[in-house]
C-alpha positions in Angstrom: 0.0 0.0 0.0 2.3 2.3 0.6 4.6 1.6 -1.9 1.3 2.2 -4.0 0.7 5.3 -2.9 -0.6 5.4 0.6 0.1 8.1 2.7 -2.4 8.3 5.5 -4.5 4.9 6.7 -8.1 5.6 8.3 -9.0 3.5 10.8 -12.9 3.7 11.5 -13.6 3.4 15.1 -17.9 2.8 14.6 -16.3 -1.3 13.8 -13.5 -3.2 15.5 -12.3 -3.2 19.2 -9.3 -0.8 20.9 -7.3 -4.3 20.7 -7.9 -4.8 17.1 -7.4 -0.8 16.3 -3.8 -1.3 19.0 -2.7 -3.6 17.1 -3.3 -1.9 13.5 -1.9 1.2 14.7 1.6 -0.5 16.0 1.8 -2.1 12.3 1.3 0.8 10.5 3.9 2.5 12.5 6.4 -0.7 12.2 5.8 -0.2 8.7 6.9 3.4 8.7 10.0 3.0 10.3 11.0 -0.2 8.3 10.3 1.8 5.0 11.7 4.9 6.9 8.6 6.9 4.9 5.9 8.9 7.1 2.6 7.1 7.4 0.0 8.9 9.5 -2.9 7.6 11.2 -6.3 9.3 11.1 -9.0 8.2 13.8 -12.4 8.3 12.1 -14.7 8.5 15.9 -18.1 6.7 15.5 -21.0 9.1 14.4 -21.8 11.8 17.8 -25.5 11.2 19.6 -26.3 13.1 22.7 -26.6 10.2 24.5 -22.7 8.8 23.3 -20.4 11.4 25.0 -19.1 8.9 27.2 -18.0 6.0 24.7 -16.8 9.1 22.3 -14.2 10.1 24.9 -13.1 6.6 25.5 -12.5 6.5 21.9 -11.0 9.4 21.5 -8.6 9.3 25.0 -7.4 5.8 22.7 -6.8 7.3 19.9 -4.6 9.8 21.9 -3.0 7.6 24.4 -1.9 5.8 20.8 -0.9 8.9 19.1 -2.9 9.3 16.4 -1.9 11.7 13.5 -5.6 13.1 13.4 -9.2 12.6 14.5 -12.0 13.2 12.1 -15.3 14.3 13.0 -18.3 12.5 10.9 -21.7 14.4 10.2 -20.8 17.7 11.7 -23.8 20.1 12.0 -21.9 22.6 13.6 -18.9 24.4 15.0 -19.6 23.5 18.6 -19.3 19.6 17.4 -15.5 20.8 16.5 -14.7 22.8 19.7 -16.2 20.0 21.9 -13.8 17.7 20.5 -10.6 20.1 20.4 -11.2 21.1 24.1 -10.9 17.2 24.8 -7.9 17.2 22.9 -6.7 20.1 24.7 -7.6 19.2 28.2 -6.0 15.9 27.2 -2.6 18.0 26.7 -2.2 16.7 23.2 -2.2 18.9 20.1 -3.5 16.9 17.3 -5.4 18.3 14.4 -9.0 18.2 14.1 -10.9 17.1 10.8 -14.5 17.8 10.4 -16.5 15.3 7.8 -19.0 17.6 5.9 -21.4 14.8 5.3 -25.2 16.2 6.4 -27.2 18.9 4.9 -27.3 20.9 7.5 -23.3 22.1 8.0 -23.7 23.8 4.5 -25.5 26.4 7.0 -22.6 26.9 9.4 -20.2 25.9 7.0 -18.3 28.9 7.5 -18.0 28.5 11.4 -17.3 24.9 11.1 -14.2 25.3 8.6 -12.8 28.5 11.3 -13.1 26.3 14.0 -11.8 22.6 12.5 -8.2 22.2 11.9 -9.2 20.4 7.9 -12.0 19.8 5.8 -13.1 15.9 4.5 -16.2 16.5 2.2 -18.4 13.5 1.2 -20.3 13.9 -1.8 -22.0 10.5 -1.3 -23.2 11.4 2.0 -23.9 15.0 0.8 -25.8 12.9 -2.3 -28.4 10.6 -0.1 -30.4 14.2 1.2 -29.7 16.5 -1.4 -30.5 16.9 -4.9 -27.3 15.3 -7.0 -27.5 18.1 -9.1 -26.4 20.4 -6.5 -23.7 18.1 -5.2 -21.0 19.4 -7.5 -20.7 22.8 -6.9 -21.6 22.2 -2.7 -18.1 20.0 -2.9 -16.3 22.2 -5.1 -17.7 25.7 -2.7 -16.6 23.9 -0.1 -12.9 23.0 -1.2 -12.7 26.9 -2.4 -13.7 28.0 1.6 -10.9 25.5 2.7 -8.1 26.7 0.7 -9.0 30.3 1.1 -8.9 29.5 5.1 -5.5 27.5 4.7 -7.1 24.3 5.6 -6.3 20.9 4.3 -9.2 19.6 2.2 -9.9 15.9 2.0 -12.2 14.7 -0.6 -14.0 11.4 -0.1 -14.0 8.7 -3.6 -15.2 5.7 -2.9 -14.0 2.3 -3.7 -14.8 0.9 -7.2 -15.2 -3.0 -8.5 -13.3 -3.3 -10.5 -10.7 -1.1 -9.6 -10.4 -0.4 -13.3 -13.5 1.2 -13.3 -11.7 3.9 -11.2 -9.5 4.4 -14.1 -12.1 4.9 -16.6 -14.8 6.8 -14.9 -14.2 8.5 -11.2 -10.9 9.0 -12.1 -12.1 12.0 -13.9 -13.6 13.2 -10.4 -10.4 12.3 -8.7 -8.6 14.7 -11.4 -11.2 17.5 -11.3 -11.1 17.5 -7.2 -7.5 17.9 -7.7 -7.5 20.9 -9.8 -10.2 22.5 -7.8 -8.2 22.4 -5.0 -8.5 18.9 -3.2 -5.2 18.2 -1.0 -6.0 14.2 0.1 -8.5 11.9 -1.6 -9.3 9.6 0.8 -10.7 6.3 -0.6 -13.2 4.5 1.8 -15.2 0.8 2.2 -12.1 -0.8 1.9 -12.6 -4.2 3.5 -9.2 -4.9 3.9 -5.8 -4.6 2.4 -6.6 -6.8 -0.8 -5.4 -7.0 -4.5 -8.1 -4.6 -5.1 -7.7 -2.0 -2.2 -3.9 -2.3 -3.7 -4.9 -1.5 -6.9 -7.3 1.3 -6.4 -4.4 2.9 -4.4 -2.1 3.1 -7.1 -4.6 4.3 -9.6 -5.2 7.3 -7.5 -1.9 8.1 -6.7 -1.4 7.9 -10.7 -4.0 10.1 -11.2 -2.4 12.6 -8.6 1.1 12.4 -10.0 -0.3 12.7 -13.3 -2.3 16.0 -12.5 0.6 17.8 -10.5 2.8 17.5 -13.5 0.4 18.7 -16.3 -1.2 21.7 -13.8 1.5 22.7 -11.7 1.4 23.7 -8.2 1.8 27.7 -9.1 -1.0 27.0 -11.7 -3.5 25.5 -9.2 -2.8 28.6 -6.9 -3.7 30.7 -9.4 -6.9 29.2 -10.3 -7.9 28.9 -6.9 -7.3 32.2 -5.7 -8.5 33.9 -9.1 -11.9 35.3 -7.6 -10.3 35.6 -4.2 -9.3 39.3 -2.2 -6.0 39.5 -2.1 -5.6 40.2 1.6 -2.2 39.4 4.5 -4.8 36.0 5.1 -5.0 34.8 1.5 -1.3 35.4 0.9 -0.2 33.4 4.0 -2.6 30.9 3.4 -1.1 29.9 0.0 2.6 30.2 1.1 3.0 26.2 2.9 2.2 23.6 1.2 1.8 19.7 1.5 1.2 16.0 0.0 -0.7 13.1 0.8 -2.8 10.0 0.1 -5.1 8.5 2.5 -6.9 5.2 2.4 -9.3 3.2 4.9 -7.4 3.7 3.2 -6.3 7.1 1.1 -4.4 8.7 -1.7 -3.1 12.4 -2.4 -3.1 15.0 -4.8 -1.0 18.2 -4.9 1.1 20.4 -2.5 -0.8 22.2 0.2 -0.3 25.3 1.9 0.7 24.1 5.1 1.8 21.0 7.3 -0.8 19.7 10.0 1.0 19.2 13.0 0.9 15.9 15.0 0.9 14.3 18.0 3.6 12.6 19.5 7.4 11.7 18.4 6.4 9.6 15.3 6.1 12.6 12.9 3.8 11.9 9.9 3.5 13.8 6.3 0.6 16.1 5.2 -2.1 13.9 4.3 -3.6 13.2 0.7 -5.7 14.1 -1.9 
């Protein structure tokens, strides 16, 4: 996987136990340092109900204790979702990034607030797609990608798996492309079972894809277009002066360079994550 293209591995904490996730966590790192690459680990936390604070933190003190690279948020509604989870993080005395999954209707409304307060952006269009019209879809993803980079936050862009993986190739590898240009810095590829012949291959097709788009539309160029209807203010101009890579898979693959690096927790440092 990573010699595919992986850069960032999801591990989804609504399935499996903390032994099974312990366990996955001290590979991934084993892996790093036997390949001597940077391999992050992002904690996906099981969907938040007012009832579940309680098995939320013990997930989330887990993910901390086993220093995660970052925790995403899924179906944030608000900014207050974000700060809950940062001021755990805080209190915890660990600074680790903070990634809220646009996947629900009704963060388009604070969409604004949520992207100030999280620390990156993962945008789901098939979420997005099962209560909105499809047609809209398109321009919500590519709005919200625009918001991110303008803010100098990492956006992640959801692609799901394909079977066969060639399909990926012929069809949402245009998407993966187009995300890219518009300003995607990870595409994170999700419903990955496991690390099989397939998973392997739709890795490397992504991180293809990525390659291939940073060389034909280079970094400068993508700034350019991104920024074209933006006001060119101190904010903007420090927002597109870092820049990162990455690929992330529940796996994940990236796309271009990104203004800035996410910091981590811990002494195992990772690389930016993926488009």
């Amino acid at each position: 996987m990573v010699d595919a293209g992986l850069n960032v591995a999801r591990l989804d904490f609504a399935h499996g136990t903390h032994a099974e996730h312990a366990a996955t966590i001290a590979a991934i790192r084993h892996v790093s340092n036997e390949l001597g690459v940077p391999l992050g680990v992002l904690q996906d936390l099981p969907e938040l109900h007012v009832h579940s604070d309680a098995p939320k933190a013990a997930h989330l003190a887990f993910g901390l204790e086993h220093d995660v690279d970052w925790v995403a948020i899924p179906f944030v509604r608000n900014a207050s979702e974000v700060l809950r989870v940062k001021r755990f993080v805080a209190a915890y005395g660990r600074n680790v990034p903070v990634i809220a999954k646009i996947e629900k209707p009704e963060a388009l409304d604070a969409i604004d607030e949520i992207i100030a307060a999280a620390d990156g952006i993962l945008v789901a269009p098939g979420d997005l797609g099962m209560e909105m019209p499809p047609g809209r879809i398109p321009s919500v993803h590519r709005d919200i990608v625009a918001l991110a980079n303008r803010a100098s936050k990492p956006a992640i862009s959801a692609a799901p798996r394909h079977e066969p993986a060639i399909s990926l190739q012929r069809t949402a590898g245009v998407d993966v492309v187009i995300d890219i240009i518009d300003g995607t810095d990870a595409v994170m590829l999700w419903a990955e079972p496991e690390c099989d012949s397939t998973s392997l291959e739709a890795v490397r097709i992504v991180a293809e894809l990525a390659r291939a788009t940073k060389c034909r539309y280079p970094h400068e160029e993508l700034r350019a277009r991104r920024m074209a209807s933006a006001a060119r203010t101190i904010d903007t101009a420090s927002a597109e002066e870092a820049t990162m890579t990455g690929t992330i898979c529940s796996c994940a693959t990236s796309s271009r360079e990104h203004r800035r690096e996410m910091p981590r927790a811990g002494s195992h440092r990772s690389a930016p994550a993926r488009a």
